[in-house]
C-alpha positions as CSV (number, residue, x, y, z in Angstrom):
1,X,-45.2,4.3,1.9
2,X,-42.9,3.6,4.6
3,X,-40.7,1.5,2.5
4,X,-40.6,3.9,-0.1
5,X,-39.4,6.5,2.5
6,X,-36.7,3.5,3.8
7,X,-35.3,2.9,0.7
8,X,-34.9,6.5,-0.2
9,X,-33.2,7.3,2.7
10,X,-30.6,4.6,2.2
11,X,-29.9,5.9,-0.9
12,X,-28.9,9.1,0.1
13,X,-26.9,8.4,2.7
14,X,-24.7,6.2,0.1
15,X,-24.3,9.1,-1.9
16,X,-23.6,11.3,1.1
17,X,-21.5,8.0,2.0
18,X,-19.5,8.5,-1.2
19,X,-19.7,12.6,-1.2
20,X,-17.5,12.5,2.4
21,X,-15.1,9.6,1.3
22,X,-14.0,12.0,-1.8
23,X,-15.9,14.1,-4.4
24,X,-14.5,11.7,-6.9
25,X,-16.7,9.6,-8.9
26,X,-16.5,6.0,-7.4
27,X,-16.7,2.6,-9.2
28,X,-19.4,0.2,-10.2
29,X,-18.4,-2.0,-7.9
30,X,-17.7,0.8,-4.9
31,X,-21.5,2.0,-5.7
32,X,-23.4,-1.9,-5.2
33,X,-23.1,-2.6,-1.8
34,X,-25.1,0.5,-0.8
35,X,-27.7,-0.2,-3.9
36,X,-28.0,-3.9,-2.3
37,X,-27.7,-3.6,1.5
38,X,-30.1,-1.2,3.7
39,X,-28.1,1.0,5.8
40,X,-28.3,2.1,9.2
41,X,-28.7,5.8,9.9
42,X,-25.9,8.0,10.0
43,X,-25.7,10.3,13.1
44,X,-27.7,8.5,15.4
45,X,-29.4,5.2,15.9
46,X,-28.4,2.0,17.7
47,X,-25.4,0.7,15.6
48,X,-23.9,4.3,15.5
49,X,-23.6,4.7,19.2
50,X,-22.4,1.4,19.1
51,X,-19.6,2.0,16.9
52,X,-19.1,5.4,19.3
53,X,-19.2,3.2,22.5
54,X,-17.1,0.6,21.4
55,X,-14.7,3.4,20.1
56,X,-14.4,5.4,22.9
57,X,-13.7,2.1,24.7
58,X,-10.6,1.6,22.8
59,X,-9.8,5.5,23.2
60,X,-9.9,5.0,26.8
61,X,-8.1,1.6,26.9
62,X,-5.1,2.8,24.8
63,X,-4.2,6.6,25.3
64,X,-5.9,6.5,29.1
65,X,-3.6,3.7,29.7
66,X,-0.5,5.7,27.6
67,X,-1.1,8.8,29.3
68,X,-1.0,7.8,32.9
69,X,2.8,6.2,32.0
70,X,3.7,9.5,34.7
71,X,2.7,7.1,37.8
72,X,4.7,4.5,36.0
73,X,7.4,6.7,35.4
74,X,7.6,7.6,39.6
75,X,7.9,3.8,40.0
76,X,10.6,3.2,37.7
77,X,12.5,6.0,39.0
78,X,12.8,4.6,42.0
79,X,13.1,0.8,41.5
80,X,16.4,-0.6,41.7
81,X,15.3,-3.7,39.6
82,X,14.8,-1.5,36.4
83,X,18.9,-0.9,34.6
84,X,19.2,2.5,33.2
85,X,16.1,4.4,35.5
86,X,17.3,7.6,34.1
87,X,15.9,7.6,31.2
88,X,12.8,5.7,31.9
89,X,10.2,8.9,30.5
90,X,11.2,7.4,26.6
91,X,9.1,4.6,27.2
92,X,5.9,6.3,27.8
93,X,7.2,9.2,25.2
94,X,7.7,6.3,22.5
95,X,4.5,4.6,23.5
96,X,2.4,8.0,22.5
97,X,4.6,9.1,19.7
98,X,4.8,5.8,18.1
99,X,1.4,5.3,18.2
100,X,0.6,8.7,16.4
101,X,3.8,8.4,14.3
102,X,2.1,4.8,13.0
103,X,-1.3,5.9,11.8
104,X,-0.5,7.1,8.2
105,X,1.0,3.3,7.7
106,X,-2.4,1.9,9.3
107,X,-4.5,3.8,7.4
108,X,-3.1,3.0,4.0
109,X,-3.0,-0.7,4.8
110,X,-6.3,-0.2,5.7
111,X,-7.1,1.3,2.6
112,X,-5.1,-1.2,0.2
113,X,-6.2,-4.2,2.1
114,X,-9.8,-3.6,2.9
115,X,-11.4,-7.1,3.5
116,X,-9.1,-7.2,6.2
117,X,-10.4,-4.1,8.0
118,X,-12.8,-5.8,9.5
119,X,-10.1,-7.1,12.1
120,X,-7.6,-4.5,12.5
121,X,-8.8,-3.7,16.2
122,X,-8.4,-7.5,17.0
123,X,-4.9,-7.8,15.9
124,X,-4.1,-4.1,17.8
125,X,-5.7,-5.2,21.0
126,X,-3.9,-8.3,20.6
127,X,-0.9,-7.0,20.2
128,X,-1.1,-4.2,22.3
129,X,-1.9,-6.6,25.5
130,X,1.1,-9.1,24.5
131,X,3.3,-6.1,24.5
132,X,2.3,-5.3,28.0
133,X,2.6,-8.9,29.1
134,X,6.1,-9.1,27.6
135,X,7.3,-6.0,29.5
136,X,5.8,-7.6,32.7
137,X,9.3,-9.6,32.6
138,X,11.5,-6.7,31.4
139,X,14.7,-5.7,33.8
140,X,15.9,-2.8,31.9
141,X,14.9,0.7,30.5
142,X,15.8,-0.7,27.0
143,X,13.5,-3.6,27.2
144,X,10.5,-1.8,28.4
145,X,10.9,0.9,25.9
146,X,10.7,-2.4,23.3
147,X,7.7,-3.5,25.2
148,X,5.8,-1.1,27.0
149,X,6.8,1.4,24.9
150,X,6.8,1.0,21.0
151,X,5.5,-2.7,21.4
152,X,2.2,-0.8,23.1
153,X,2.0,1.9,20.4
154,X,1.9,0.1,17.6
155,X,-0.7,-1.9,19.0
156,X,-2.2,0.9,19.9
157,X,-2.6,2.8,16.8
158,X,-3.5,-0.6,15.2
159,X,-6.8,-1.2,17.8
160,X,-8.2,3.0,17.3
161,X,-7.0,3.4,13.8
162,X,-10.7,1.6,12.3
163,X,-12.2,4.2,14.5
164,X,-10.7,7.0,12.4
165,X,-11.4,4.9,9.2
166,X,-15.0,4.4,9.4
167,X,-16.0,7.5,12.0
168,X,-16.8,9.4,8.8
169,X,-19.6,6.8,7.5
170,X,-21.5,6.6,10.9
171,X,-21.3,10.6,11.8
172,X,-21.5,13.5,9.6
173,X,-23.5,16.6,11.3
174,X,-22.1,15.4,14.2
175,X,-18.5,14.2,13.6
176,X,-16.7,17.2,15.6
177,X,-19.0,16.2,18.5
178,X,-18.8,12.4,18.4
179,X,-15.3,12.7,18.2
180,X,-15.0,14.8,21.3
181,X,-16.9,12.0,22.8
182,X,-14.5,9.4,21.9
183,X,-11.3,11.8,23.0
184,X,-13.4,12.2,26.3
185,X,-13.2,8.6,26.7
186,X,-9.1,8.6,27.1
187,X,-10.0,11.6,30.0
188,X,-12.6,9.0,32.1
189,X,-9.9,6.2,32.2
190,X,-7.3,8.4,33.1
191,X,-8.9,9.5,35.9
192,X,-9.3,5.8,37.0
193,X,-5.6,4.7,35.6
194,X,-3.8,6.5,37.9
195,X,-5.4,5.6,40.9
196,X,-5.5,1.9,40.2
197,X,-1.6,1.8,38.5
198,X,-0.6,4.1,41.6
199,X,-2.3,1.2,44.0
200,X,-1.0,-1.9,42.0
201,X,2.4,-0.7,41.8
202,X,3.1,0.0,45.5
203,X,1.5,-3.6,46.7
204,X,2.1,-5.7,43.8
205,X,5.0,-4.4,42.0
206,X,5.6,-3.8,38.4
207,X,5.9,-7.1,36.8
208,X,2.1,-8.5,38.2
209,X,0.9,-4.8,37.7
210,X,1.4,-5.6,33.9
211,X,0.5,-8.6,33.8
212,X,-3.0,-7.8,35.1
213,X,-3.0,-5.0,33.2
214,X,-2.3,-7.4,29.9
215,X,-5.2,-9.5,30.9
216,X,-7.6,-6.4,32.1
217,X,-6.8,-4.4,28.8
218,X,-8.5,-7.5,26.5
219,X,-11.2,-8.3,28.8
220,X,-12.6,-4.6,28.7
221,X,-12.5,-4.1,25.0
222,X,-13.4,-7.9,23.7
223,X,-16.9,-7.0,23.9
224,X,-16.8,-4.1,21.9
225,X,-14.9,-5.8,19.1
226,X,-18.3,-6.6,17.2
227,X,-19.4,-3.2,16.9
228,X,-16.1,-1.6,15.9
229,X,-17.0,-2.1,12.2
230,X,-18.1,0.3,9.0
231,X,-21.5,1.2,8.5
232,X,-20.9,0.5,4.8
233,X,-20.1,-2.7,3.7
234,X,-16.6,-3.1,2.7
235,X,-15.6,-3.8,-1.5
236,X,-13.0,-5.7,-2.6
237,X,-12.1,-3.1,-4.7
238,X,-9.1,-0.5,-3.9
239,X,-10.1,2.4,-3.5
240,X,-6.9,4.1,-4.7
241,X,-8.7,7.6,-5.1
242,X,-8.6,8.1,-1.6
243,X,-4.5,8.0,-1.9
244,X,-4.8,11.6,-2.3
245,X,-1.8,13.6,-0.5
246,X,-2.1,17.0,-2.7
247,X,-3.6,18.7,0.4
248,X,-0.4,18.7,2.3
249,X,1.6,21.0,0.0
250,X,-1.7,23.6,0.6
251,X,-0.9,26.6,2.5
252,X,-3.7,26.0,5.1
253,X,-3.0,22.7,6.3
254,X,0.5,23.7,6.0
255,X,-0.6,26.4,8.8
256,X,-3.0,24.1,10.8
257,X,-0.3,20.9,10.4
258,X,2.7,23.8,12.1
259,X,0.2,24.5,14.9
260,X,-0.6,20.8,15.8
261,X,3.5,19.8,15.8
262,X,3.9,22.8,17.8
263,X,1.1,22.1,20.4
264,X,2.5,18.8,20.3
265,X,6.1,19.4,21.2
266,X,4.7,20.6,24.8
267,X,1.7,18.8,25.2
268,X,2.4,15.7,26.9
269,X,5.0,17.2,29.0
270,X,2.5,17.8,32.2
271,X,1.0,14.8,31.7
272,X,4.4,12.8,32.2
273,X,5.8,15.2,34.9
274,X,3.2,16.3,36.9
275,X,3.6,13.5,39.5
276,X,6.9,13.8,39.8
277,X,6.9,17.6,40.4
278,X,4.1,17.0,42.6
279,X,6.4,15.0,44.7
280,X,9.0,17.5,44.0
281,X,7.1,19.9,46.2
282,X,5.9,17.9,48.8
283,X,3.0,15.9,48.0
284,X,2.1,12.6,49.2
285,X,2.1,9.6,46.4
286,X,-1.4,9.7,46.7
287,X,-1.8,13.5,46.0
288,X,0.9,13.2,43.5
289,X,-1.2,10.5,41.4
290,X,-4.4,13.1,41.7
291,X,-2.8,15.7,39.7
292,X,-2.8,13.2,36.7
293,X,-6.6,11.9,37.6
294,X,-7.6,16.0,37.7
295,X,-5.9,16.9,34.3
296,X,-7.9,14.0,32.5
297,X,-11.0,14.6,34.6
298,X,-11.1,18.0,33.2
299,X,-9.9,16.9,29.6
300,X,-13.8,14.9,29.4
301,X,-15.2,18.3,29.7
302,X,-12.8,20.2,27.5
303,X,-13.0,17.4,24.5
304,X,-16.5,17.3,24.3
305,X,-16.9,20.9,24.9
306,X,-14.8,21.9,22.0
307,X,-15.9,19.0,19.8
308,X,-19.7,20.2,20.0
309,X,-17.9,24.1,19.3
310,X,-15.8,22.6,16.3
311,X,-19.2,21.3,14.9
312,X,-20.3,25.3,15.0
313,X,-17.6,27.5,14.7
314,X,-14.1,28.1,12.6
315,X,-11.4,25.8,13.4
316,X,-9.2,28.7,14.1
317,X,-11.6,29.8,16.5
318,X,-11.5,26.7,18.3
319,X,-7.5,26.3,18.1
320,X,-7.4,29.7,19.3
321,X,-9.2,29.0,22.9
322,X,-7.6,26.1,23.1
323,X,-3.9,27.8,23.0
324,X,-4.8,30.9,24.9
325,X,-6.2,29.3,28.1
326,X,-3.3,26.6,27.8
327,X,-0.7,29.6,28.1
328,X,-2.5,31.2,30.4
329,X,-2.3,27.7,32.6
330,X,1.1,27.2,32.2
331,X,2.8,30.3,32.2
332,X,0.4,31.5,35.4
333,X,-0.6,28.3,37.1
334,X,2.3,26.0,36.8
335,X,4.8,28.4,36.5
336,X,4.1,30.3,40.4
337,X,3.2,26.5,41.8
338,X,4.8,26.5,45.3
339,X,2.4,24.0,46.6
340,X,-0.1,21.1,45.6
341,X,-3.6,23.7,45.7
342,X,-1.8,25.7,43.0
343,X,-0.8,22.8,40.7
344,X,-4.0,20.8,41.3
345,X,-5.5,24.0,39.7
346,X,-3.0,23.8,36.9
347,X,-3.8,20.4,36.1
348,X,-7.7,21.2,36.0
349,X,-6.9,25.0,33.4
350,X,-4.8,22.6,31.6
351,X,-6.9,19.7,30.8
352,X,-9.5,21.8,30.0
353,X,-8.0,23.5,27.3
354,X,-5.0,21.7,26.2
355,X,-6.9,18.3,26.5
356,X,-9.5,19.5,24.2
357,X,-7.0,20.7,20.9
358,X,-7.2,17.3,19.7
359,X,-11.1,17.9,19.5
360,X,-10.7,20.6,16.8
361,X,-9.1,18.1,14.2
362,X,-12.6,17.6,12.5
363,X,-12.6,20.6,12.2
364,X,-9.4,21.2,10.3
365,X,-10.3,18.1,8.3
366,X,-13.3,20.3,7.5
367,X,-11.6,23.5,6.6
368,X,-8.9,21.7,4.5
369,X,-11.4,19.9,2.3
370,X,-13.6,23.1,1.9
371,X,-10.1,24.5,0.0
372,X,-9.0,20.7,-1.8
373,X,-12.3,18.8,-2.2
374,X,-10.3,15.7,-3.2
375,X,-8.4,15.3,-0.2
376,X,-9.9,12.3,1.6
377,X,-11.0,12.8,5.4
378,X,-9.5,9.7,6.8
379,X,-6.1,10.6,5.2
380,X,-5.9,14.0,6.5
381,X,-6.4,12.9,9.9
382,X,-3.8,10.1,10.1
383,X,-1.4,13.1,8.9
384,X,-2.5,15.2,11.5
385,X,-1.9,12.3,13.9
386,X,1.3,12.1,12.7
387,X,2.3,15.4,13.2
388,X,1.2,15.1,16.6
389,X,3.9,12.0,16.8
390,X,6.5,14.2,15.5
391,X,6.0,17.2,18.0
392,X,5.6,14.4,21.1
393,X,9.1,12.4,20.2
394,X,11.0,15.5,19.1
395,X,10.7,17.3,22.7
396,X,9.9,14.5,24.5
397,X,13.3,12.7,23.9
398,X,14.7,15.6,25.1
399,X,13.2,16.6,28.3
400,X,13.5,12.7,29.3
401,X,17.4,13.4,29.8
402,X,17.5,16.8,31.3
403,X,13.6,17.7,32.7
404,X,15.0,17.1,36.8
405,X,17.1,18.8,39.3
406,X,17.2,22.6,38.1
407,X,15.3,21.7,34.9
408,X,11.6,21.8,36.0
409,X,11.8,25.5,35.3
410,X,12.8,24.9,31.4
411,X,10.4,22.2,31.4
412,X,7.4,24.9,31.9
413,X,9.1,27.6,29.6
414,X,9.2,25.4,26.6
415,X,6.1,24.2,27.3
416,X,4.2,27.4,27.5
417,X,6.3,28.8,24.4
418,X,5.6,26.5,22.0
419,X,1.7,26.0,23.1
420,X,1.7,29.9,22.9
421,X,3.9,29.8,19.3
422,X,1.0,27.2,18.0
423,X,-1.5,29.7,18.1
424,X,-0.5,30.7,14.5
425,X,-3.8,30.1,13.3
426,X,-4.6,33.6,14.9
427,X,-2.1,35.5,13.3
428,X,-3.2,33.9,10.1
429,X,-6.7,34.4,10.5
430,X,-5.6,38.2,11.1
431,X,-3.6,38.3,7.9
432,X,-6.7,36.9,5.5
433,X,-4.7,33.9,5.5
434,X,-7.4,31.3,7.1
C-alpha cells in the first residue's frame, strides 16, 4: 500500500514538475526521467533543504561579500598604493550590476546546454575566487574594476544562477518563502563581512585581505557543491519551449519590470556609502563598519518576512510596504542624520524594508504567469535580475564621480525619489491596472 502511495506521489509531482516549468505540453523524452526515477519531495524533505542550505550559502558568499565592497571602498580611498582612488565605488557598482546584468546569458546557456548544469556553480565559484585572487595583485582602480569588479560578478551570477534554475522544482507552496530564506542568507554574511574585511584590511592590507578572501570564499561553499543540483533529473533534450520572452511586451511586467529598475537605481546607494558618511560625521572605523553589519542584519528579517507575505498576499501589496517604509527611512532617517544613533537607525528602517523588495520577485513571477501562462518562471526572473543590473550601473556610475564633498545631500534625494517613484505598482493597483 505504501508503494502504491510512493509511486503516486512521484508522479504528480512530475506533472506539477512540468505544470511550473511551462503549461506547454513537454516531450517524450522530457516526460521519462520522472516515469523512471523516484523523486524526492517538493517543499520539504532532506534534499530540499539541502538544495536551500547550500543555496543560501552561495547567496551569502557572493552578494554578502559584493555588498560589503563600502568597507572596501573606505580603504581604497585612502590608500596611496591604489592609482585613480577617485573612482574606486565602480568596482563594487560593476561587481553587483554585472552580476545581475549576466543572468539572462546564464540562464539561457543553462537552458541550451543542460547536461552541463550540473556544474555551473563549480565553474562560478571557481571563477569568482580567481577573480579575487587576481585583484589581490592589482595597483590601480582600472585593474580592480577588471578583477574584483566584473571578474567577481560574472563569477558570481555563474555560482547562484542554478539556484534560480532549479528553485522552482524543489519549492512550490513555498517558493516566495524559501526564497526569502536564501536572500536572508546575503543579510547574515554581511553582518560578518564587514567586521572581518574592516579587521583584515587595517592589519593586513588589501592584497593578503584578498587573497584570504580567494581561498576562504572556496573553502566555505565546496561543501555545498553536491547539493546545489535539480530535483529532476536533467534531459538531453532542449527544452526550447521555455525560450519564451512574450511576457515582457505585457503591460504588467512592464509595470512590475519599471518598479524594480527604479528601486534599483537607489538601492545600493546606502549600502556603498553608508561607511563613508558615517565617517563623514564623526564615527570611529569601527562604528562606521557597523552601519553596514546593522542594514544586513535587519535585511534577514525583512527578506524572510516579506518572502513568507509574498507567499500570501498580492505582489503589489508586498512592493508597496516595501517602498513606503524605504521612503520613510530615507527621506526621515537618513536625510536629518546629524550623528551615528540617527543613522544606525536608518540603516536598521532601511534593511528592513528595502532589503526585503527583492523577496517579492516570486511573487511577480507569480502574478505575470497568472496573465501569460507560457512564460517560464526561471526566465522571468533572470529578466527581473537584469533590470535590477540596469537600475544599479545606471545611477551607480554616476554617484561614483560626484556622491562626496557637498554631494551626500543629492545622494539621499535621488535615493528616496526614485525608491518613492517605484512604488507605481500602487498607483496601478488604484487604476484597475494590477
Amino acid at each position: 500500500m505504501s508503494s502504491e502511495k510512493s509511486s503516486s506521489t512521484d508522479s504528480s509531482l512530475c506533472h506539477q514538475h512540468e505544470s511550473l516549468e511551462s503549461p506547454s505540453s513537454l516531450t517524450s523524452n522530457e516526460k521519462k526521467p520522472c516515469d523512471e526515477v523516484s523523486l524526492p519531495p517538493i517543499d520539504g524533505g532532506y534534499q530540499a533543504w539541502m538544495f536551500l542550505a547550500a543555496s543560501t550559502m552561495i547567496e551569502a558568499l557572493v552578494w554578502g561579500f559584493a555588498f560589503s565592497f563600502g568597507v572596501f571602498e573606505n580603504y581604497y580611498r585612502n590608500n596611496d598604493q591604489i592609482e585613480g582612488s577617485s573612482m574606486v565605488a565602480v568596482i563594487g557598482t560593476c561587481a553587483t550590476g554585472v552580476a545581475y546584468l549576466s543572468c539572462p546569458v546564464v540562464i539561457v546557456t543553462m537552458i541550451l546546454l543542460p547536461r552541463y548544469a550540473r556544474w555551473v556553480s563549480t565553474v562560478g565559484l571557481s571563477l569568482m575566487c580567481l577573480s579575487l585572487a587576481m585583484a589581490s595583485f592589482a595597483t590601480s582602480v582600472t585593474t580592480l574594476v577588471i578583477s574584483q569588479g566584473i571578474g567577481f560578478g560574472i563569477g558570481g551570477c555563474i555560482a547562484y544562477s542554478p539556484s534560480i534554475m532549479f528553485m522552482s522544482e524543489w519549492f512550490d507552496k513555498r517558493r516566495g518563502l524559501a526564497f526569502g530564506m536564501v536572500w536572508a542568507g546575503s543579510g547574515i554574511s554581511g553582518i560578518i563581512f564587514p567586521l572581518i574585511l574592516g579587521k583584515f584590511l587595517d592589519h593586513l592590507g588589501y592584497q593578503t585581505t584578498l587573497r584570504i578572501c580567494s581561498v576562504l570564499l572556496f573553502v566555505l561553499a565546496a561543501p555545498f557543491l553536491y547539493f546545489h543540483r535539480p530535483r529532476i533529473p536533467i534531459s538531453k533534450d532542449i527544452a526550447h519551449h521555455r525560450l519564451n520572452a512574450k511576457f515582457m511586451l505585457n503591460p504588467m511586467f512592464i509595470v512590475y519590470q519599471s518598479s524594480n529598475i527604479l528601486e534599483a537605481l537607489g538601492f545600493f546607494i546606502p549600502a556603498i556609502y553608508l561607511p563613508t558618511f558615517a565617517r563623514h560625521i564623526g564615527a570611529s572605523e569601527l562604528v562606521a563598519s557597523l552601519t553596514v553589519t546593522a542594514l544586513n542584519l535587519a535585511s534577514v528579517f525583512g527578506s524572510i518576512s516579506m518572502g513568507h507575505l509574498s507567499d500570501r498576499c498580492h505582489v503589489w501589496i508586498c512592493i508597496t510596504i516595501s517602498s513606503i517604509g524605504t521612503v520613510v527611512s530615507v527621506f526621515l532617517l537618513w536625510g536629518l542624520a546629524t550623528n551615528v544613533a540617527v543613522l544606525m537607525l536608518f540603516s536598521v528602517a532601511y534593511g528592513l524594508f528595502a532589503g526585503s523588495y527583492s523577496a517579492t520577485w516570486s511573487g511577480t513571477i507569480r502574478a505575470v504567469q497568472k496573465v501569460d501562462s507560457d512564460a517560464d518562471a526561471t526566465i522571468i526572473f533572470s529578466v527581473i535580475a537584469f533590470g535590477r543590473g540596469i537600475g544599479n550601473v545606471t545611477l551607480g556610475r554616476g554617484v561614483a564621480g560626484e556622491a562626496y564633498g557637498t554631494g551626500y545631500g543629492l545622494m539621499i534625494v535621488c535615493t528616496g525619489l526614485t525608491v518613492a517613484t517605484s512604488g507605481m505598482c500602487l498607483l496601478a493597483r488604484l487604476f484597475k491596472h494590477l
